[in-house]
C-alpha positions as CSV (number, residue, x, y, z in Angstrom):
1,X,128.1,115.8,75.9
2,X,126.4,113.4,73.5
3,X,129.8,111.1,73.6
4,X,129.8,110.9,77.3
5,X,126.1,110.3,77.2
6,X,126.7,107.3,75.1
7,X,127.7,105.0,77.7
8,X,123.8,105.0,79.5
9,X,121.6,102.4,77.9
10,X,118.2,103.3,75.9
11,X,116.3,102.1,78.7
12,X,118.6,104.8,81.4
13,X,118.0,107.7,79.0
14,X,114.7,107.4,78.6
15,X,113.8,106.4,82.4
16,X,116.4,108.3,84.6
17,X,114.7,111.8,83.8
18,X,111.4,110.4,84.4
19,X,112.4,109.3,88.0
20,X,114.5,112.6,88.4
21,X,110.8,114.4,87.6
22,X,109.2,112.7,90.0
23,X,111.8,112.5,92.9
24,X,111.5,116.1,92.9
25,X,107.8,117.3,92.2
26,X,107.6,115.3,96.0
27,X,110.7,117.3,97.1
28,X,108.7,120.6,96.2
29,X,105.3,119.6,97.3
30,X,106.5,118.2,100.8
31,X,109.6,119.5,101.4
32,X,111.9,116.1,101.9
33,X,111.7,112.7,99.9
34,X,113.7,113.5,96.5
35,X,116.6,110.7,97.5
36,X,115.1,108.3,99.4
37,X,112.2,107.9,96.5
38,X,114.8,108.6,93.6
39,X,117.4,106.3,94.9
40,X,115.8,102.8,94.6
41,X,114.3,103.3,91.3
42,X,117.8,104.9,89.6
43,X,119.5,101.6,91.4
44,X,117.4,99.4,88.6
45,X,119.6,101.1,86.3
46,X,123.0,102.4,87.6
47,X,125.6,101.1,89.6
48,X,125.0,102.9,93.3
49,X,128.6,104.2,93.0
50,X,127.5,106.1,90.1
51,X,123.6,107.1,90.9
52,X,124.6,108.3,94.7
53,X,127.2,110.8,93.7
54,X,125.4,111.7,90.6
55,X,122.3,112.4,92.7
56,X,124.1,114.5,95.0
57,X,125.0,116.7,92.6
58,X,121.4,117.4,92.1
59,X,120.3,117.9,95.0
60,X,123.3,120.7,95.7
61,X,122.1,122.5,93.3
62,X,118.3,122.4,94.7
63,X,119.5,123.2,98.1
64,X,120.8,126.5,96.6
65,X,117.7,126.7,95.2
66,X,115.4,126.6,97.9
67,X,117.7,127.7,100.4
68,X,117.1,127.7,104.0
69,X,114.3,129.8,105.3
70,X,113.8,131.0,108.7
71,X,117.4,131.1,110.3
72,X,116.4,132.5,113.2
73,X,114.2,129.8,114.5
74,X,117.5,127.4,114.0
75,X,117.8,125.0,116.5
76,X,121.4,125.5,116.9
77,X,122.1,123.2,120.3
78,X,121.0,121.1,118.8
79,X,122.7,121.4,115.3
80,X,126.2,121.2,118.1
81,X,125.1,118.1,119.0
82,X,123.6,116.1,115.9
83,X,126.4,117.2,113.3
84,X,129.8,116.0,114.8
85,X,128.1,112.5,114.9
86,X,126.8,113.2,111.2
87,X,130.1,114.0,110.1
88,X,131.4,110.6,111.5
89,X,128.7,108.5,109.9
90,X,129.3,110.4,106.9
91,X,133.4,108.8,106.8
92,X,131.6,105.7,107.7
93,X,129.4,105.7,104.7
94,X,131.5,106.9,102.1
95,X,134.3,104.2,103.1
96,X,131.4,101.4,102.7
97,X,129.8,102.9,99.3
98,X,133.4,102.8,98.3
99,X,134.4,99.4,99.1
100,X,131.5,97.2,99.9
101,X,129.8,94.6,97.3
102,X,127.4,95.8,95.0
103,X,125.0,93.2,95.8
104,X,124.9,93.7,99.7
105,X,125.0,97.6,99.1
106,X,121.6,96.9,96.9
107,X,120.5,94.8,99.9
108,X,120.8,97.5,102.5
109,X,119.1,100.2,100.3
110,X,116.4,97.6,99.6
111,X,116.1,96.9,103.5
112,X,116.3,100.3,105.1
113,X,113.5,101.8,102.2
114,X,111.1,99.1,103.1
115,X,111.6,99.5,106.7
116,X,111.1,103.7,106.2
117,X,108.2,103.3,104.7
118,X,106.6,100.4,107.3
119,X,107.6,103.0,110.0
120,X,106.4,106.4,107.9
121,X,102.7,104.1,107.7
122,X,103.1,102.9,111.4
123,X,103.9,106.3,113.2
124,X,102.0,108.1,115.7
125,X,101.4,111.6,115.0
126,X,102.1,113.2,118.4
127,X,105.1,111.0,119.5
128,X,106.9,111.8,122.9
129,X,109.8,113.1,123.5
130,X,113.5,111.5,123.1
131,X,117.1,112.5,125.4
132,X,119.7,114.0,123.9
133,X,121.6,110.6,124.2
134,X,120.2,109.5,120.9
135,X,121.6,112.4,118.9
136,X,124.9,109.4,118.8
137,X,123.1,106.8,117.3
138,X,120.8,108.4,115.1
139,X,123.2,111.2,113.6
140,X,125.9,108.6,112.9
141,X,123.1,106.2,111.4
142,X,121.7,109.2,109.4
143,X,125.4,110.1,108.3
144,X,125.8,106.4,107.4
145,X,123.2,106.4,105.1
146,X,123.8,109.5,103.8
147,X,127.0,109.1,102.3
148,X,125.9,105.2,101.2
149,X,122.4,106.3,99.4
150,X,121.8,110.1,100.0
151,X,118.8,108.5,102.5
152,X,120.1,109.7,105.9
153,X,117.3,112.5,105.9
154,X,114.4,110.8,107.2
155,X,117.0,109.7,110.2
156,X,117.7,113.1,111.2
157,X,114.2,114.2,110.7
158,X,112.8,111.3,113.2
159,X,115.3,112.3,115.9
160,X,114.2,116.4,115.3
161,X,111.2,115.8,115.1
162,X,111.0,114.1,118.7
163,X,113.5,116.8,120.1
164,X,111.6,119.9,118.7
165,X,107.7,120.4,119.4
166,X,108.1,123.9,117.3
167,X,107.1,123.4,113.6
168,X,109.1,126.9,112.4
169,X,112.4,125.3,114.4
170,X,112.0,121.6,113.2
171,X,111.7,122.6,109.2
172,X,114.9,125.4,109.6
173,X,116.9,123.0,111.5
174,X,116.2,120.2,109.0
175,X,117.1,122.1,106.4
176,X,120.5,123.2,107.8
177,X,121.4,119.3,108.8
178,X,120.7,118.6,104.9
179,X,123.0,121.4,103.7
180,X,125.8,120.5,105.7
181,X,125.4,117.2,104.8
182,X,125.0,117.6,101.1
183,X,128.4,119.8,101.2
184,X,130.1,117.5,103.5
185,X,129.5,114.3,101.0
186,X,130.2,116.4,98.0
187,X,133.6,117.2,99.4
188,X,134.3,113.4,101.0
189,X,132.7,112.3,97.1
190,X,135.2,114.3,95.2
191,X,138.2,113.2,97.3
192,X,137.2,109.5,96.9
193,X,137.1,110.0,93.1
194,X,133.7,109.0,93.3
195,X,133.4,112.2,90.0
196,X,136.3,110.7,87.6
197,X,133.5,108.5,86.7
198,X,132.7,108.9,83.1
199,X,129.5,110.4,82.3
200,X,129.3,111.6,85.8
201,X,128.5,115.2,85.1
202,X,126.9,114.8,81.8
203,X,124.4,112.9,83.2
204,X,124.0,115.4,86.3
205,X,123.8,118.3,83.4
206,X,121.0,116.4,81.2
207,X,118.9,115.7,84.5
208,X,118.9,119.5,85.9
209,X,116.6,120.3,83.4
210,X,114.0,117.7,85.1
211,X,115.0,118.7,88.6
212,X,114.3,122.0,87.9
213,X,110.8,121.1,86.6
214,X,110.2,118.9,89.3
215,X,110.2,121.7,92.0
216,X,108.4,123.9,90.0
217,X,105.8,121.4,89.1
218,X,105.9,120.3,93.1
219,X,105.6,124.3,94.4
220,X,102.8,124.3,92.2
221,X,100.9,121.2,93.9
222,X,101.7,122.1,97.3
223,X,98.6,123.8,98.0
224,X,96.2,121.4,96.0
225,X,96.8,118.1,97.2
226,X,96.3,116.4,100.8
227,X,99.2,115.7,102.4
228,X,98.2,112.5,103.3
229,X,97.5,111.3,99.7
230,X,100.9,112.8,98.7
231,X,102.6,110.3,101.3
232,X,100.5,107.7,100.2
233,X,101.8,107.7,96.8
234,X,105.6,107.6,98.4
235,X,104.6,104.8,100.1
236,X,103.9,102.6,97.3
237,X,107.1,104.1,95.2
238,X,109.1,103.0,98.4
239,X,107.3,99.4,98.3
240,X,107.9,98.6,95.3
241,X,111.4,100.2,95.1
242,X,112.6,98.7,98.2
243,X,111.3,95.3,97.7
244,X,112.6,95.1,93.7
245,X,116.0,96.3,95.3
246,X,115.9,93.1,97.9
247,X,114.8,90.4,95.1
248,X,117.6,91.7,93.1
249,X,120.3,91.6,95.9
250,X,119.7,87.9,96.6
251,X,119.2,86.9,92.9
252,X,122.6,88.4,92.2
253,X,125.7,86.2,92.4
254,X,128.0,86.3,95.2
């Protein structure tokens, strides 16, 4: 373990559990937000390659964790209609992550956390309705992102959330979307050989610890802090994630 450990630098070791702590104490007090607030701080120090599939790993084991509650109040029409497209976005993803430049795959993390969090501060509460038709663009999109940066989440949830006025069916069916696509990407991952990386699951087995905390630490908190502060603070993590990811991107080489 400490062998395969050895090929992190000092400032990965000591920062990665840190981020892994955080990503999840939000995942546990709101429910969503571990990857898409993880993902752009780990990317200061990993390759993507590495960090997404390592991630995932993670974030298995804290779907089997949580679980999903509620089955009954599954929207599953609508589950028939997001997923197929999910699943193609998902091929779409993986085959970029796989073979796309580092530098432009930092760019379009960068880009698509800054422009989540403008929207998360610029949205209505109360927003109409959407067709049905939008379940192609949006579940390929949120497959797309997925596989790329484990990100696709807030995607799906902005389509559900303007398809389904009831709170009990939007949180189950949400949940259901993210385990398939968690086990979907772990499968497409593993046949890429996204996992022969070295150091891939010692680094997953040293994190659980902090992932573990993190949603005990964020069940805890759930009841004592506004929501609204809460999503404040992702806000800022997204910022300054997102905009450190851009600078990097265009100061890299070509």
């Amino acid at each position: 373990m400490i062998g395969a450990l050895s090929v992190f630098s000092p400032a990965t070791l000591a920062c990665a559990p840190l981020i892994v702590l955080l990503a999840y104490t939000i995942l546990g007090t709101t429910g969503f937000g571990s990857s898409i607030t993880a993902m752009p701080l780990l990317a200061q120090l990993l390759p993507l390659r590495f960090a997404v599939p390592m991630l995932l790993l993670l974030d298995f084991t804290a779907s089997l964790i949580i679980g999903t509650r509620n089955r009954a109040a599954i929207a599953r029409p609508e589950l028939r209609l997001l997923v197929p497209f999910m699943f193609l976005g998902i091929a779409l993803g993986a085959t970029f992550l796989v073979h796309a430049p580092a530098k432009w795959l930092m760019f379009g993390l960068g880009s698509f956390v800054l422009c989540y969090a403008a929207y998360s501060m610029l949205a209505r509460a109360g927003a109409r309705l959407i067709g049905r038709a939008w379940a192609a663009p949006l579940g390929t999109l949120g497959g797309v992102f997925s596989a790329l940066f484990g990100t696709g989440g807030p995607i799906f949830a902005i389509y559900l959330a303007r398809r389904l006025p009831d709170k009990s069916a939007l949180r189950a069916t949400i949940a259901t979307v993210t385990t398939l696509s968690t086990v979907t990407r772990f499968g497409v991952f593993a046949l890429a050989g996204l996992y022969a990386q070295r150091g891939m699951f010692a680094a997953a087995i040293g994190l659980f610890p902090f992932m573990l905390t993190g949603l005990w630490l964020g069940n805890r908190l759930h009841h004592r802090l506004a929501a609204r502060r809460v999503m404040q603070a992702i806000w800022l993590i997204l910022i300054i994630g997102g905009a450190s990811l851009l600078a990097r991107s265009l100061l890299a080489p070509i």
